[in-house]
C-alpha positions in Angstrom: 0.0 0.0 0.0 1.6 3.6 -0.6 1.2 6.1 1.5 1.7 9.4 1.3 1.5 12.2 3.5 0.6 16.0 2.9 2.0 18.5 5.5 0.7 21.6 7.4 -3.3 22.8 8.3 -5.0 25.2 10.2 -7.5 24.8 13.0 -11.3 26.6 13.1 -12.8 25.6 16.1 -16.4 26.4 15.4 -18.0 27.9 18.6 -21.2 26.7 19.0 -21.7 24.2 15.9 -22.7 20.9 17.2 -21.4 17.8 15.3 -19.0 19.8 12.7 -15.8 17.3 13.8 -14.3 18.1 10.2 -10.9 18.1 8.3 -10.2 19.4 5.0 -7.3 19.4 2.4 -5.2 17.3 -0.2 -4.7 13.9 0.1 -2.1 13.4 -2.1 -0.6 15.4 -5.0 -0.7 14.3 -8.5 3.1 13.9 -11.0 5.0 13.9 -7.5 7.4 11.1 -7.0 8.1 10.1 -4.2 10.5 7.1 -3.2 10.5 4.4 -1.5 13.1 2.4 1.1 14.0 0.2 -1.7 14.8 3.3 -3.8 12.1 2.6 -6.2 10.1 6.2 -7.3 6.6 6.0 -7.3 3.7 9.0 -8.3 0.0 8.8 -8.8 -1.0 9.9 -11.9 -4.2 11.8 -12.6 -7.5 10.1 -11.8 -5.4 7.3 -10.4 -7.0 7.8 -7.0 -11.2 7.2 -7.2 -13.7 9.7 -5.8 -16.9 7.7 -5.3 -17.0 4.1 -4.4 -16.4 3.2 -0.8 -15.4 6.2 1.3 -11.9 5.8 3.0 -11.9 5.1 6.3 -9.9 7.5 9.0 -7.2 5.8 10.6 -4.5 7.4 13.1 -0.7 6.5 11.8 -2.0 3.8 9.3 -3.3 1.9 12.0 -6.6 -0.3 11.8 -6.8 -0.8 15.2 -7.4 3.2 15.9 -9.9 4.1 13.7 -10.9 7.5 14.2 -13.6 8.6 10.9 -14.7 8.5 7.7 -13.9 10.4 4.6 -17.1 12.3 3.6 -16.2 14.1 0.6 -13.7 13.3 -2.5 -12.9 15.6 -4.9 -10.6 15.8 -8.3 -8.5 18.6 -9.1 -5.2 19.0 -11.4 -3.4 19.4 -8.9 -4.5 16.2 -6.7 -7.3 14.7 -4.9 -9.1 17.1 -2.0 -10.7 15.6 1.1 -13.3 15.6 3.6 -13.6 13.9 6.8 -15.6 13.6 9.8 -13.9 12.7 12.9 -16.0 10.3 15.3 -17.0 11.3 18.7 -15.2 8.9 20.3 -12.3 9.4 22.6 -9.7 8.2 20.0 -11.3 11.4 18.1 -11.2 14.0 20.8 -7.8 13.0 21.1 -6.6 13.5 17.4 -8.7 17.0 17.3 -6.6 18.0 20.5 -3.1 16.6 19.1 -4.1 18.6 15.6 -5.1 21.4 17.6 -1.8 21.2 19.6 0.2 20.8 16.3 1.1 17.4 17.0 -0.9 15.6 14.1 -0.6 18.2 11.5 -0.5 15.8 8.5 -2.4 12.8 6.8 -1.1 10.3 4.8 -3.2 8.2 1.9 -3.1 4.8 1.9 -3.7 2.9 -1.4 -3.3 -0.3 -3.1 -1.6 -0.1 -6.7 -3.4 -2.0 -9.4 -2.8 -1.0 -12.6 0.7 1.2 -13.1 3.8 1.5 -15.9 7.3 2.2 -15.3 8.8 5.1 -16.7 12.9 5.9 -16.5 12.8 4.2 -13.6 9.7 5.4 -11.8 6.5 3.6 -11.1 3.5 5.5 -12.5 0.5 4.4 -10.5 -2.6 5.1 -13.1 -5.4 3.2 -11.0 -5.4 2.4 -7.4 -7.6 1.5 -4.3 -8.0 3.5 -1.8 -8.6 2.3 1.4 -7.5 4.9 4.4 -6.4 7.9 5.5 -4.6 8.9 8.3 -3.9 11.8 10.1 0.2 11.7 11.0 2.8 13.5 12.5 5.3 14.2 9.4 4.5 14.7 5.8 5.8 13.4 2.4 5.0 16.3 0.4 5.1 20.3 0.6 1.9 20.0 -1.8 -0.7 17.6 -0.1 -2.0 19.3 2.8 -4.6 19.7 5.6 -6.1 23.0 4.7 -8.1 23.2 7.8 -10.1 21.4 10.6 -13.3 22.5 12.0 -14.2 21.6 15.4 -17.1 22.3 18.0 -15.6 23.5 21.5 -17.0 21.2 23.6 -14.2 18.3 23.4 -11.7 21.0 25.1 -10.2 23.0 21.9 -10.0 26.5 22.8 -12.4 28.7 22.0 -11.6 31.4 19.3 -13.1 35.3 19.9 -16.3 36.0 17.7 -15.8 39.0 15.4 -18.2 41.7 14.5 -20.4 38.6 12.8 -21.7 36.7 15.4 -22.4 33.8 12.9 -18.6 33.5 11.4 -15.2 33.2 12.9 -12.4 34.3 10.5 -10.5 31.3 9.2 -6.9 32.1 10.0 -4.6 29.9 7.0 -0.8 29.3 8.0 0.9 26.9 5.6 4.6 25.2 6.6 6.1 22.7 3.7 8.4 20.2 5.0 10.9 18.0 2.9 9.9 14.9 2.9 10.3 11.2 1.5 9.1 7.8 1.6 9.9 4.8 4.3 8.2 1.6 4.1 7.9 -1.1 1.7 7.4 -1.0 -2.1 4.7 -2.8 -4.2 6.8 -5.4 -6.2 7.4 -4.7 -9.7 4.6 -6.9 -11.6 2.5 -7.2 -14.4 -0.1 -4.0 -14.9 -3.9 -4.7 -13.8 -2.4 -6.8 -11.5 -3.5 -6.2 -7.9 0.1 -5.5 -5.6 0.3 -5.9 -1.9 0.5 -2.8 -0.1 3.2 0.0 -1.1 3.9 2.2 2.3 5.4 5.5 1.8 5.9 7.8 5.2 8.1 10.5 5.8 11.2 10.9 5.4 13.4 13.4 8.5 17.3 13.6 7.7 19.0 10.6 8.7 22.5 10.3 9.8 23.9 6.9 10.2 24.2 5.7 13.4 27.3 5.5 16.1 28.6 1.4 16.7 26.9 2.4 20.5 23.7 3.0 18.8 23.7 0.8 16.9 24.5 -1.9 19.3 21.9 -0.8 21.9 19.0 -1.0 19.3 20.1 -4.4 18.2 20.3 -6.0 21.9 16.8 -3.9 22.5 15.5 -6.1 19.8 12.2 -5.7 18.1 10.3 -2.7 16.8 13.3 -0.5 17.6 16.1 -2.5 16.2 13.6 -3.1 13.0 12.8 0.7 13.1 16.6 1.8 12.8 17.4 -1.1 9.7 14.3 0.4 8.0 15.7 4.2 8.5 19.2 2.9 7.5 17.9 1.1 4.6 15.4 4.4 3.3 19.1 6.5 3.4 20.7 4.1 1.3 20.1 5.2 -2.0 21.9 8.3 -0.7 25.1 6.7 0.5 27.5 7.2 -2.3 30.0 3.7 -3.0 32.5 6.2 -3.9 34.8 5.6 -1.0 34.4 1.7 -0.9 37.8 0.1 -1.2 38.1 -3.4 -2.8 35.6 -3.2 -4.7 34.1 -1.2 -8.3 31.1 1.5 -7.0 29.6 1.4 -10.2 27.1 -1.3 -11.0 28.1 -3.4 -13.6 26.8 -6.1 -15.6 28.5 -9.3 -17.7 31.7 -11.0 -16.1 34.2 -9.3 -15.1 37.5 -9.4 -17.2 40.5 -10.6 -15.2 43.7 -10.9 -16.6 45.5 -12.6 -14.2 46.0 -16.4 -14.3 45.3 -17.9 -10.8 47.0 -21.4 -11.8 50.2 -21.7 -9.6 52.9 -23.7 -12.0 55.4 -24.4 -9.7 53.2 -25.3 -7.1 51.2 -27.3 -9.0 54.4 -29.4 -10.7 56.2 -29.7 -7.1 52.6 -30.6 -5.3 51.2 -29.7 -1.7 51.9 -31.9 1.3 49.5 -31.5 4.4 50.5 -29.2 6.9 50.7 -30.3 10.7 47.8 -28.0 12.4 49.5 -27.8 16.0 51.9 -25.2 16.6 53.7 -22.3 15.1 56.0 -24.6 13.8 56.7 -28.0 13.0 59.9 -30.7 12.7 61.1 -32.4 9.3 63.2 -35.3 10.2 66.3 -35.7 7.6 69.0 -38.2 7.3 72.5 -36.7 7.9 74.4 -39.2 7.7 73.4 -42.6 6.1 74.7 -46.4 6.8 77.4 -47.5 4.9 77.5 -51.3 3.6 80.6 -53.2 3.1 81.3 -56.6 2.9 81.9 -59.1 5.1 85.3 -60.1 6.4 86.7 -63.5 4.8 85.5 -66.4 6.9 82.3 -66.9 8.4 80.7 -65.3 11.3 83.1 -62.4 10.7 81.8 -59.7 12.3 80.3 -56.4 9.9 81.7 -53.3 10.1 79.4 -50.9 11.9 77.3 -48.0 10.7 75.7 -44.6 12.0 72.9 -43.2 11.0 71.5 -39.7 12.0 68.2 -38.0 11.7 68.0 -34.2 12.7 64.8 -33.0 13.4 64.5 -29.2 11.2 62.5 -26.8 12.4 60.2 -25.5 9.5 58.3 -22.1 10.2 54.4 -22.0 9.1 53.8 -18.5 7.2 50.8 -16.8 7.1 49.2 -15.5 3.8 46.4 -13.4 3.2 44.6 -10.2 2.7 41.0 -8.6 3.5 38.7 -6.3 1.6 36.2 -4.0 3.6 33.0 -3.9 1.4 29.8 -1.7 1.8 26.3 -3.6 2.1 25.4 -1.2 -0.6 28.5 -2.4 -3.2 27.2 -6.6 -2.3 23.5 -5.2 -2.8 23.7 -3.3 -5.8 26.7 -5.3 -8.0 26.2 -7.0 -10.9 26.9 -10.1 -10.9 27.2 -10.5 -7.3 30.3 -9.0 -5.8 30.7 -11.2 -3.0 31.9 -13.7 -5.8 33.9 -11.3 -7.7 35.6 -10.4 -4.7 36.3 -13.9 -3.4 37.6 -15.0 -6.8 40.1 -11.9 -6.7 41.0 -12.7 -3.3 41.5 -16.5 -3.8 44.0 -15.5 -7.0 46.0 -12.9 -5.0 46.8 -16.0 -1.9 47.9 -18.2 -4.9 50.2 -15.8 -6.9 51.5 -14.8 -3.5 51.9 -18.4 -2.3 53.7 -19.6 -5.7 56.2 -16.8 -6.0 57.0 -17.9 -2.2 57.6 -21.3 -3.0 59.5 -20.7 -6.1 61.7 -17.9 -4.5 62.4 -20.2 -1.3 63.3 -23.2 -3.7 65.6 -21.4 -5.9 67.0 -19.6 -3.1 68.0 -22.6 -1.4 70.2 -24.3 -4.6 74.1 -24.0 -3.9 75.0 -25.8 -7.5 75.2 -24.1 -10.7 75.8 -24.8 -14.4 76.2 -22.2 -17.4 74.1 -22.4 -20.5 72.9 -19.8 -22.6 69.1 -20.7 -23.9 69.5 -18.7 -26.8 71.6 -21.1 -28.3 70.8 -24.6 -29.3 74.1 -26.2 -28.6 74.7 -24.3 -25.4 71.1 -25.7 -24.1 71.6 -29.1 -24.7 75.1 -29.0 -22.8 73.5 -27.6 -19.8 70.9 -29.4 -19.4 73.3 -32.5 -19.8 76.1 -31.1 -17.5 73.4 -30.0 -14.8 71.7 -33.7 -15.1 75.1 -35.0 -14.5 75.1 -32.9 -11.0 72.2 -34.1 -9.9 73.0 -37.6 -10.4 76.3 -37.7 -9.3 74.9 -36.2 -5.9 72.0 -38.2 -5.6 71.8 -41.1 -7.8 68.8 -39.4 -9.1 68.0 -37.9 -12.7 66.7 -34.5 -12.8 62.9 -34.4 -13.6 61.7 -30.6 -14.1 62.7 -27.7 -15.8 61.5 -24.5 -14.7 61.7 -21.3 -16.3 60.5 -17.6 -16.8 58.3 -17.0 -20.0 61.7 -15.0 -21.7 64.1 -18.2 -21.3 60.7 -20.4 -23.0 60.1 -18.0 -25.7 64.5 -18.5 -26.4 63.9 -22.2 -26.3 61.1 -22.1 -28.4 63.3 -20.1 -31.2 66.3 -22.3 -31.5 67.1 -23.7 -34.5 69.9 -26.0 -36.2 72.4 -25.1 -38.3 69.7 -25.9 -41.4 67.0 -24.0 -39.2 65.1 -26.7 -38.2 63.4 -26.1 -34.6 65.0 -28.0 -31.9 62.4 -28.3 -29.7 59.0 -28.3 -32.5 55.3 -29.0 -32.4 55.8 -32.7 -33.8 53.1 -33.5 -35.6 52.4 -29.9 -36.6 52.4 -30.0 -41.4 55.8 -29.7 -42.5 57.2 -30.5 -39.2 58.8 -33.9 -39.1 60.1 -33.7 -36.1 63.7 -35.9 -37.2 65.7 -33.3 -35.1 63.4 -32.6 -32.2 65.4 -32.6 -29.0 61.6 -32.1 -27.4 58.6 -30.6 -28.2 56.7 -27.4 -28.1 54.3 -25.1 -28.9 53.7 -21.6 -29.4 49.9 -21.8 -28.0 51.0 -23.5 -24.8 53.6 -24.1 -21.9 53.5 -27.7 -21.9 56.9 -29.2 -23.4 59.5 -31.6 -22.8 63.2 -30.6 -23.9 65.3 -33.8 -23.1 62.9 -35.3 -21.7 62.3 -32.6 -19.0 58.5 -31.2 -17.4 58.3 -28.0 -18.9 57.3 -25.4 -16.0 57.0 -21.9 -17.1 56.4 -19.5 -14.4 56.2 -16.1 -14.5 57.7 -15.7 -10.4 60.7 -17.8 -11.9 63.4 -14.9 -12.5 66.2 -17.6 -13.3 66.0 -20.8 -14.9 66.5 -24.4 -12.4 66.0 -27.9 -13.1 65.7 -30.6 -10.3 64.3 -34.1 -9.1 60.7 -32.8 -8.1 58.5 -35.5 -8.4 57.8 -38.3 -5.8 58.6 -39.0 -2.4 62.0 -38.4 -3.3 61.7 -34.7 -4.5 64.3 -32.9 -3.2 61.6 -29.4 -2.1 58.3 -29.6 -0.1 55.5 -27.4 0.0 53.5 -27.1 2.8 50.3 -25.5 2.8 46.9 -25.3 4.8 44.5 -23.2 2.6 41.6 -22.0 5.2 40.1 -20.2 2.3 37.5 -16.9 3.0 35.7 -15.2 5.9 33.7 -12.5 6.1 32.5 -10.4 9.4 29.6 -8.0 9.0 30.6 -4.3 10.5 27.6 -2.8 11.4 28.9 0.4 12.5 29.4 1.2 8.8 26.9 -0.9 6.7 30.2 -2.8 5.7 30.9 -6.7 5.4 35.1 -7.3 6.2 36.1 -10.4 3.9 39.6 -11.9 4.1 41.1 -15.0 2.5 44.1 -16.7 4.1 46.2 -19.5 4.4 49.6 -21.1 6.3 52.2 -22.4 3.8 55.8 -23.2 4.1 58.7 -24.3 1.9 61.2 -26.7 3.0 64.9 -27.9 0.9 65.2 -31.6 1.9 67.6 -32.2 -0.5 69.2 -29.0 -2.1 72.1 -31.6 -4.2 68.8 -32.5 -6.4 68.6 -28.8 -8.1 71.0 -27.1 -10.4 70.6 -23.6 -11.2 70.9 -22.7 -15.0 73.0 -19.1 -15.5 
């Protein structure tokens, strides 16, 4: 139902005129908008209001339960709909003449039911409506719509006014006050025209100023009407409350999917794999094997005895790091966004933890490899050498062959330019026309990372800012990543309408076996 409500009156208390309990003025303006807590505009157009039918009942502040009179005259003018009504003799009546008389109730608001409207840049045109009550109120929605006057007999305790010269007439004395006003209830949904809406309520609307955390605390442990009073107050500012200032997040509504250009996909994590981080403590023991049992053979003879080994296990202390980061977003920015923000912003804040996480992994792996090798990817010979020399490392240490090469996107884009002597690529698309492939020392491709020169993964990673190759694949790998991902929460702040969202995560990077790496300058 929307109601809207007029502003100022005067008062004629009729000396002497038994029964005239009257009210006169505008019930509601016509081409007004006025809007609603959801932010929707609404206005009555002309005629949209009826003047004969079933006279609107008299309510004080829109509520059935206080009945107060009847409407006895409707009347249609350009600018609006006039009114009359007759307030009962009752003692809910006396009561609203003295509190209009007093300046208290100085207003009435219409009450209708929207059935048949159109929507127009945005604002709902009301063409036909019922009308079911008005009521007299303390605050106003428009300057325009207005009690003109209210004529009442003395004897329910109004003050008399002085008789003039005519005994017969009192002079009607006319102040007008307009009031800015807006609306601040609930908006008929958006449906179909001709089809009957459930009540649209529009009251006034005083300057709001949000509340303090205090205040806002004490009306939420209060609880009920006044906890539901300040949300509805809040939520009739809103369309107000500029996004502007809201960090984290676009203030403009926007519609399709958002472009991102930044690859979440973590390469070296995802070649090296995750290992399950312990949960208890700060931080947490690798055992490693120091020194290792040597075997010999057996003294000549029988029931010689073996020559003894040691063994030794240290116990290395690996620190858990903390990742994350937090956005602070307005309820307005999660209301109002396009596809829904909360998604955007937990996709954007998942990809920032796994860039971060992957150029710590990569940086504490690469940081942690003592032997070198010289190669120069821009030539084909020089590569293969390299590689070759740096395998030989590794398994010299280790016993192991290297498994992984990892690289920036510069040092892939050299190997994917090398050529022979008789310009055939080194490391080609086999398979690709006029590509045989008869001098492929791997393969390649222009349209993706994946390739194996020698043999090698292929791992291109932008966080790589120098090339290393190493045993990283099984329980042997020579560097673990730890990780615990705990992923997104979000805390409302209702001091400031706002919702605090953080993702986070522990991880840690540990070199158990530094002889299986080899870095490539």
């Amino acid at each position: 139902m929307i109601r809207f409500t007029p502003s100022s009156f005067t008062v004629e208390a009729a000396k002497g005129e038994n029964g005239k309990r009257t009210i006169y003025g505008l019930a509601a303006p016509y081409n007004v908008a006025a809007r609603t807590s959801t932010g929707q505009d609404v206005l009555f157009m002309p005629g949209s209001l009826p003047v004969d039918g079933p006279a609107p009942k008299l309510f004080q502040y829109h509520d059935s339960t206080k009945p107060i009179g009847i409407l006895t005259e409707r009347v249609e003018t350009p600018e609006g709909v006039m009114f009359a009504a007759r307030i009962s003799n009752t003692s809910a009546g006396d009561e609203a003449l003295t509190l209009a008389q007093d300046g208290v109730l100085d207003s009435v608001s219409v009450g209708a039911t929207p059935t048949e409207w159109e929507m127009v840049d945005g604002v709902m045109h009301v063409t036909a409506a019922i009308w079911s009550e008005l009521s007299m109120v303390s605050e106003g929605a428009f300057a325009d719509a207005k009690i003109h006057q209210i004529a009442a007999q003395s004897d329910i305790g109004l003050p008399e006014t002085e008789p003039d010269t005519d005994e017969n007439e009192t002079e009607e004395e006319t102040t007008e006050t307009q009031e800015e006003l807006t609306v601040s209830e609930n908006q008929a949904p958006v449906v179909e025209a001709s089809t009957p809406t459930a009540p649209l309520w529009a009251t006034a609307k005083p300057q709001f100023k949000l509340p303090a955390p205090s205040e806002y605390i004490a009306a939420m442990a209060q609880g009920g009407s006044v906890f539901a009073e300040m949300n509805a107050r809040i939520k009739a500012a809103a369309p107000d409350i500029t996004t502007g200032d809201t960090l984290g997040i676009l203030p403009e509504i926007i519609t399709g999917s958002v472009y991102d250009g930044l690859n979440p996909i973590r390469p070296f994590v995802s070649a090296i794999g995750t290992k399950a981080m312990p949960t208890a403590g700060a931080t947490f023991r690798r055992p490693k094997i120091n020194v290792r049992p040597v075997v010999t053979e057996q003294p000549t003879g029988q029931l010689n005895a073996l020559d003894p080994s040691t063994v030794t296990v240290t116990n290395n202390d690996v620190s858990k790091l903390t990742f994350g980061t937090y956005v602070t977003v307005s309820e307005q920015d999660l209301d109002w966004t396009d596809p829904a923000s909360i998604n955007i912003i937990l996709e954007q804040l998942a990809i920032a933890y796994g860039q971060a996480t992957d150029n710590y992994a990569i940086d504490t792996c690469r940081n942690a490899i003592v032997q070198t090798q010289a190669w120069d990817p821009q030539v084909a010979k020089d590569t293969i050498e390299g590689i070759y020399e740096a395998a030989v490392q590794i398994s010299a240490a280790s016993n192991y062959l290297p498994t992984h090469l990892f690289v920036s996107p510069t040092v892939w884009g050299y190997l994917g330019s090398q050529v022979d002597d008789q310009n055939r690529p080194v490391f080609p698309f086999v398979g690709a026309p006029g590509l045989m492939g008869q001098n492929a020392s791997g393969t390649s491709t222009a349209t993706s990372w994946n390739g194996n020169p020698l043999g090698l993964n292929l791992v291109v990673d932008k966080h790589c800012d120098g090339s290393f190759m190493g045993h990283a694949a099984g329980p042997a790998a020579g560097f673990e990543f730890y990780e615990q991902m705990k992923g997104a929460i979000s805390v409302d702040v209702p001091s400031t309408l706002g919702r605090t969202i953080a993702f986070r995560g522990y991880a840690a990077g540990y070199m158990a076996d530094a002889t299986k790496f080899v870095k490539l300058v």
